[in-house]
C-alpha positions as CSV (number, residue, x, y, z in Angstrom):
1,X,-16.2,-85.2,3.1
2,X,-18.1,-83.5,6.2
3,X,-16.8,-80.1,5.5
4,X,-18.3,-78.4,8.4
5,X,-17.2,-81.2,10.7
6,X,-13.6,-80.7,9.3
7,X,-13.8,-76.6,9.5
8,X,-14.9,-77.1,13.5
9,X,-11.9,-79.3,14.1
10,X,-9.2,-76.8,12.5
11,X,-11.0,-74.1,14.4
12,X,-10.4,-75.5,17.3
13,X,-7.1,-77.2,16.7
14,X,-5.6,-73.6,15.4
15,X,-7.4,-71.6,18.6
16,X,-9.5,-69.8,16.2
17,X,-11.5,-67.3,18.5
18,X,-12.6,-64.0,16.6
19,X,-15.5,-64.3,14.0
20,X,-13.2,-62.7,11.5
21,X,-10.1,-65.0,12.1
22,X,-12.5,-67.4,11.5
23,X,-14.4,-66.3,8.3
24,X,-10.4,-65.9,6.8
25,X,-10.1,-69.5,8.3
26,X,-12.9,-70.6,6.3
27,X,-12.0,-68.7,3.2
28,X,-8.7,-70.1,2.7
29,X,-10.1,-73.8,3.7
30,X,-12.3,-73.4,0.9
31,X,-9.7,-72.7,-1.6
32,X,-7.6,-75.6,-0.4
33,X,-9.9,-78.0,-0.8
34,X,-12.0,-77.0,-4.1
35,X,-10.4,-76.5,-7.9
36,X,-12.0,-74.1,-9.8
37,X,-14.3,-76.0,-12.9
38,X,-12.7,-75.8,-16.1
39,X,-15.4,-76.9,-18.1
40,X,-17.4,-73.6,-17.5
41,X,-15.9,-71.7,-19.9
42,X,-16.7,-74.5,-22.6
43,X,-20.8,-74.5,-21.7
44,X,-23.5,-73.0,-23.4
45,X,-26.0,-70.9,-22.1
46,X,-28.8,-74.0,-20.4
47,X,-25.4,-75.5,-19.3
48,X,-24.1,-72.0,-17.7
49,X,-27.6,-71.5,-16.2
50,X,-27.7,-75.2,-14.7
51,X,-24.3,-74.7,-12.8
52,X,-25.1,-71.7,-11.2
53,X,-27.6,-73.5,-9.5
54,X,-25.4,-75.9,-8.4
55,X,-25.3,-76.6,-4.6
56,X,-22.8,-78.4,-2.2
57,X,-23.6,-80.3,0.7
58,X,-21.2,-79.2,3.5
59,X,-22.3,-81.9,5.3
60,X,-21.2,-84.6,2.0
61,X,-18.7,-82.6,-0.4
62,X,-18.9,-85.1,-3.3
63,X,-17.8,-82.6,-5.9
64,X,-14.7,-80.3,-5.7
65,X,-15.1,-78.4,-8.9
66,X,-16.8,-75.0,-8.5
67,X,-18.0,-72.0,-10.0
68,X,-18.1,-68.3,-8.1
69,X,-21.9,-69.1,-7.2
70,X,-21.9,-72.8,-5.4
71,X,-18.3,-71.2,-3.8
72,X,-20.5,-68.2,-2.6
73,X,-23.3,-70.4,-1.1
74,X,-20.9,-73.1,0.2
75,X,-19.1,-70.5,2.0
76,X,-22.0,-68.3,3.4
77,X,-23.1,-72.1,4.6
78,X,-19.9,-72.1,6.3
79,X,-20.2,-68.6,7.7
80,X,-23.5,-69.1,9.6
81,X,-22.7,-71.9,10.7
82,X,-20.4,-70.1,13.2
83,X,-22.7,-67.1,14.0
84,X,-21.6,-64.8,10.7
85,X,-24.3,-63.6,8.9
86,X,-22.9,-62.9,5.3
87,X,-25.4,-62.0,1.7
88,X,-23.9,-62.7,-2.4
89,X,-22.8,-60.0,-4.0
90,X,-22.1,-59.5,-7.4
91,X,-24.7,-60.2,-10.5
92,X,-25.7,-63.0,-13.2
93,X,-22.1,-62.6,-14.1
94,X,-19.9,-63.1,-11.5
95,X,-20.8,-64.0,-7.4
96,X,-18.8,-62.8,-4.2
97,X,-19.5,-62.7,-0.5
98,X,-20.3,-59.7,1.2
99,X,-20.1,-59.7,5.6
100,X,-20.1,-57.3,7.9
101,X,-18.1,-58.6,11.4
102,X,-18.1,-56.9,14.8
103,X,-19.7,-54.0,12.7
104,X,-17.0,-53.7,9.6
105,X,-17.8,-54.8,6.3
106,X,-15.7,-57.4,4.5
107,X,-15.6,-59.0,0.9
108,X,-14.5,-62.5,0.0
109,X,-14.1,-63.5,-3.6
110,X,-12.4,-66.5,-4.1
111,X,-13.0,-67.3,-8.5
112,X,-12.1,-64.0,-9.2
113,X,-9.3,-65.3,-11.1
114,X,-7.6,-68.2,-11.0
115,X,-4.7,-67.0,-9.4
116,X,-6.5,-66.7,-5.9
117,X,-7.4,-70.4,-5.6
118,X,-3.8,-71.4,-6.5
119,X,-1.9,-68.5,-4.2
120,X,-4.1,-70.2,-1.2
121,X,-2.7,-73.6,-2.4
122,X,0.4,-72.7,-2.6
123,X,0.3,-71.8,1.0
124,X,0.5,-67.8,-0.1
125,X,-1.5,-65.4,1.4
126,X,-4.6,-64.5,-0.6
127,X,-5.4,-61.1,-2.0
128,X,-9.4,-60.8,-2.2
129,X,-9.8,-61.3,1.0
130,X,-10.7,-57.5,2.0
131,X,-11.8,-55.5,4.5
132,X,-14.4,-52.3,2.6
133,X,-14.1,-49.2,4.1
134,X,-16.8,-46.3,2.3
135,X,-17.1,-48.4,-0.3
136,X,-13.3,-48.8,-0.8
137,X,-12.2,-52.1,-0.8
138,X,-8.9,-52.3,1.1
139,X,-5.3,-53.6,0.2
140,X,-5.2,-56.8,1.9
141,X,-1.3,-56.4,2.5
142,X,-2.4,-53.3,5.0
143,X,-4.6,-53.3,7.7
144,X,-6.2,-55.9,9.7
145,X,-6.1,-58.5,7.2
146,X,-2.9,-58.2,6.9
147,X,-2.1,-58.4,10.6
148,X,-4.5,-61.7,10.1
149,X,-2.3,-62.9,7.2
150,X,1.0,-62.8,9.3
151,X,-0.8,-64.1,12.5
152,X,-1.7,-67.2,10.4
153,X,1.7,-67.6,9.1
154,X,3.3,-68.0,12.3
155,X,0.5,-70.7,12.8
156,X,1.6,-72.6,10.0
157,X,-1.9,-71.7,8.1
158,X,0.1,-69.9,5.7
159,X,4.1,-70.5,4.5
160,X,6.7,-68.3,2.8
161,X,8.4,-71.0,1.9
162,X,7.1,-71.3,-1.6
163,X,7.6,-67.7,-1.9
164,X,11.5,-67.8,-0.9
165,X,11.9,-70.5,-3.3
166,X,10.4,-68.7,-6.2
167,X,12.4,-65.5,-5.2
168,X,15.9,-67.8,-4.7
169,X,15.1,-69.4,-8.5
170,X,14.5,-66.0,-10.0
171,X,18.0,-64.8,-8.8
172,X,19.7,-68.5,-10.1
173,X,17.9,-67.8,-13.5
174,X,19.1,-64.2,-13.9
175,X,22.5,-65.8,-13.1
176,X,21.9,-68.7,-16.1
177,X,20.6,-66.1,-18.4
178,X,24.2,-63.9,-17.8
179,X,25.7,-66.8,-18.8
180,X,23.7,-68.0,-21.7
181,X,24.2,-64.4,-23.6
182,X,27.9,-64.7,-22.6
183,X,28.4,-67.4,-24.5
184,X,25.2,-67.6,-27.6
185,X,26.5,-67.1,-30.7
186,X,23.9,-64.2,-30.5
187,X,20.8,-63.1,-28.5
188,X,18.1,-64.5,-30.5
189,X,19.8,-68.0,-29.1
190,X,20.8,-66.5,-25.7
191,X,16.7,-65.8,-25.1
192,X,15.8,-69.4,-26.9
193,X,17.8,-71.1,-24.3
194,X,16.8,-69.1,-21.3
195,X,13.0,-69.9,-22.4
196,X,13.5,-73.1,-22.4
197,X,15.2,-73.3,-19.2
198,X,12.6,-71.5,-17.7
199,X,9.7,-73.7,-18.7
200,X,12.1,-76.7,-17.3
201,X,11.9,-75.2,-13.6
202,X,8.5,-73.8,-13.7
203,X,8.3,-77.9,-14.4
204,X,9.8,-78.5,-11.1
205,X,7.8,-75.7,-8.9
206,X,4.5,-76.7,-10.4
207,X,4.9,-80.4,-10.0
208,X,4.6,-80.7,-6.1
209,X,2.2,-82.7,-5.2
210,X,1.0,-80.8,-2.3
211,X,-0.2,-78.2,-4.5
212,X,-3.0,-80.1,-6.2
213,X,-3.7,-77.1,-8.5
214,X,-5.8,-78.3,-10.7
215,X,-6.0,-76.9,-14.6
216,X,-7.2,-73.6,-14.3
217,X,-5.5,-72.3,-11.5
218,X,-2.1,-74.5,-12.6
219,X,-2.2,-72.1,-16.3
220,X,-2.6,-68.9,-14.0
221,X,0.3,-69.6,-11.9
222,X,2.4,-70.9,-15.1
223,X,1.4,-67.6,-16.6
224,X,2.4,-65.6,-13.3
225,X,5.8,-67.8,-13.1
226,X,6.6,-67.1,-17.3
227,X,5.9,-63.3,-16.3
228,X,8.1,-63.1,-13.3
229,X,11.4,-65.1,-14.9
230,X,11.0,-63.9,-18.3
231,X,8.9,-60.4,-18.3
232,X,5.6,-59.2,-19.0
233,X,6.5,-58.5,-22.6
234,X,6.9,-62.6,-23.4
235,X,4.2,-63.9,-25.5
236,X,3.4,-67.8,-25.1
237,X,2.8,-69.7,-28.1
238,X,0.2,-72.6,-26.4
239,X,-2.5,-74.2,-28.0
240,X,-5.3,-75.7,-25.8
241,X,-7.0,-79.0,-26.1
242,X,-10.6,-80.3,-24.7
243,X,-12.4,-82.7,-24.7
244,X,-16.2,-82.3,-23.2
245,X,-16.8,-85.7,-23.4
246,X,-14.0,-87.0,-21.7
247,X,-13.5,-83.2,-19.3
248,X,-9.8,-83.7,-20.4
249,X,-7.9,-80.1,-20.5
250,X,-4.4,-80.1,-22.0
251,X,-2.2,-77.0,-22.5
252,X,0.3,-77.4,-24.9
253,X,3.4,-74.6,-24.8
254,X,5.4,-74.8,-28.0
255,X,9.7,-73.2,-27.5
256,X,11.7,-72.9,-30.0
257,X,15.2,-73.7,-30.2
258,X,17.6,-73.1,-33.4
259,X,14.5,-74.0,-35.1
260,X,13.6,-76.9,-33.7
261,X,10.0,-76.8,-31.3
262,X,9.7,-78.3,-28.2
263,X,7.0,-79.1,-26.3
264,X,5.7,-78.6,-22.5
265,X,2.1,-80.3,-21.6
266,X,0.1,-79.1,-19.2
267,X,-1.9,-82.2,-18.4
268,X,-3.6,-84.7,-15.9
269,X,-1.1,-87.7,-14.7
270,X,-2.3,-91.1,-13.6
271,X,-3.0,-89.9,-10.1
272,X,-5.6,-87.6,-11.5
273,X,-2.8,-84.1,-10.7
274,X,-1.8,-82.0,-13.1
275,X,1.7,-81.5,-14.7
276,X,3.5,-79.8,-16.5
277,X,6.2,-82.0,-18.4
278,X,8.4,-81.9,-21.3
279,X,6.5,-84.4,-24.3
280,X,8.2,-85.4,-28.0
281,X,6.9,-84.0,-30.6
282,X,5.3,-87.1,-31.7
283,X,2.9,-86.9,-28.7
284,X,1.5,-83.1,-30.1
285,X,1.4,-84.6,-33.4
286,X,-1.0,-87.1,-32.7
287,X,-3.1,-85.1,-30.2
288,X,-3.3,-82.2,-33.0
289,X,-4.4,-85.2,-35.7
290,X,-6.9,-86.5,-32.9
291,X,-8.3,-83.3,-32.2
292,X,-8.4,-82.0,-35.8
293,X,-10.0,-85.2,-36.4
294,X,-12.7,-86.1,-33.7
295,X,-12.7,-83.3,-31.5
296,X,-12.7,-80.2,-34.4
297,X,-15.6,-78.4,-32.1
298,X,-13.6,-78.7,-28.8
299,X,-9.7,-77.0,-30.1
300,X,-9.4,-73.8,-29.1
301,X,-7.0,-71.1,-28.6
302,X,-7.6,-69.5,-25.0
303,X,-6.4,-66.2,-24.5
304,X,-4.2,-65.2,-21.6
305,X,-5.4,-65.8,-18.0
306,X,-7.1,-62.3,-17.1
307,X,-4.7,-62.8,-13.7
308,X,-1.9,-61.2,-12.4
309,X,-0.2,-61.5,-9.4
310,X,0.8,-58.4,-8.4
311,X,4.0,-56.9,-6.7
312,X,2.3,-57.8,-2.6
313,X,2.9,-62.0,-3.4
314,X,3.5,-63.5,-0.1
315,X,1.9,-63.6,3.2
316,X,2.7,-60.0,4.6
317,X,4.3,-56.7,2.8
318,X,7.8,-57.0,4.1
């Protein structure tokens, strides 16, 4: 893929004139078409060292997994390529992109978490996009970023559709759950059943194909989705499965139901997308007894995504 070539033709197609519309352009064009790289966390420290000097050819994108460093070159790449002069910010840890345009400063930090690359593929408005004012980096739901944000919506950059539908689902589920304690012989099976129908249309939301959120963005958003339907307080029982060999990731939520578990994997179809999908038990039993078996070194329990979405989800503040 000519990335550059590409990034010139949407800048003209969507009458991108300002340097800053179209450093946002480029930032959200970036999260749309790279996945962050799940095998990161899994490498040691000659393997950590090697990525982060990773680079990608904006001329020939080959490879669509990233890290915060070959994002930050990749977009500063971008950036001057259209007359924005932009610097890494950050440390050995952790890159961003720091810019200053028409003599304000601006951040860009795409990996911060997960949850940004999937929000931008989605079609959501991103949060760490920001413009820094003394220092103090500003809300992106305020302010000229925001203005940006809405401006891009009404050129179908951006959509509010996803976040209508996730707002109309989270009324229909309050509505279910009403009913399931109505009728539960108690609340310990009222909450069992609402779980479970929870993790059924999270299924159906996170299974567009449009999306194309890869693993670790796809567990943020499943995380941000169990949060919004169910509450912060609701602890997912999930074991994870890799295999370096293979760069295979599978999630594996566990619900429970009168005492019976059921299963939801998070996992790469055919067509290369991930899924989440309702398995049998038999298919967990034989991946734990594979795992346990050949892949002892490569099981591991992950703990929560660090992400959040917070209460400014959409494109604008309304």
């Amino acid at each position: 893929m000519n990335l550059l070539a590409l990034a010139r033709q949407d800048v003209e197609k969507y009458s991108l004139k300002s340097k800053l519309e179209i450093a946002y352009y480029l930032y959200i064009k970036t999260g749309q078409i790279f996945k962050y790289n799940p095998a990161f966390k899994f490498m040691d420290e000659k393997e950590c060292e090697k990525a982060k000097q990773e680079r990608i050819n904006i001329l020939n994108v080959e490879n669509f997994d990233i890290i915060c460093f070959s994002w930050a070159h990749t977009y500063i790449d971008l950036l001057k390529c259209f007359g924005i002069e932009a610097k890494i910010g950050g440390n050995n840890q952790h890159a961003f992109v720091e810019m200053v345009i028409d003599g304000e400063a601006y951040q860009a930090d795409l990996t911060k978490n997960g949850g940004e690359i999937a929000l931008i593929k989605m079609g959501l408005r991103p949060l760490h996009f920001n413009q820094v004012v003394n220092g103090e980096i500003i809300d992106s739901s305020i302010g000229k970023v925001a203005k940006m944000s809405q401006s891009f919506c009404e050129k179908g950059i951006l959509s509010k559709e996803l976040l209508m539908e996730i707002n109309q689902k989270e009324r229909a589920l309050h509505y279910i759950n009403t009913i399931f304690n109505q009728k539960a012989k108690n609340s310990k099976e009222a909450n069992e059943e609402y779980t479970f129908c929870v993790y059924r249309e999270i299924a159906k939301i996170m299974n567009n194909p449009e999306f194309k959120l890869g693993y670790v963005s796809g567990r943020t958003m499943i995380y941000f989705l169990l949060e919004k339907y169910i509450g912060v307080h609701y602890k997912p029982n999930f074991t994870h499965f890799y295999n370096k060999d293979k760069t295979s990731f599978i999630e594996i939520y566990t619900v429970v139901r009168e005492g019976i578990p059921y299963y939801f994997a998070y996992q790469e179809n055919l067509n290369g997308m991930y899924e989440l999908q309702e398995v049998p038990a038999l298919y967990v039993e034989c991946l734990t007894n594979t795992y346990m078996a050949d892949h002892i070194n490569n099981l591991a329990i992950l703990s929560k995504p660090e992400f959040s979405f917070n209460s400014n989800l959409g494109c604008v503040r309304s």
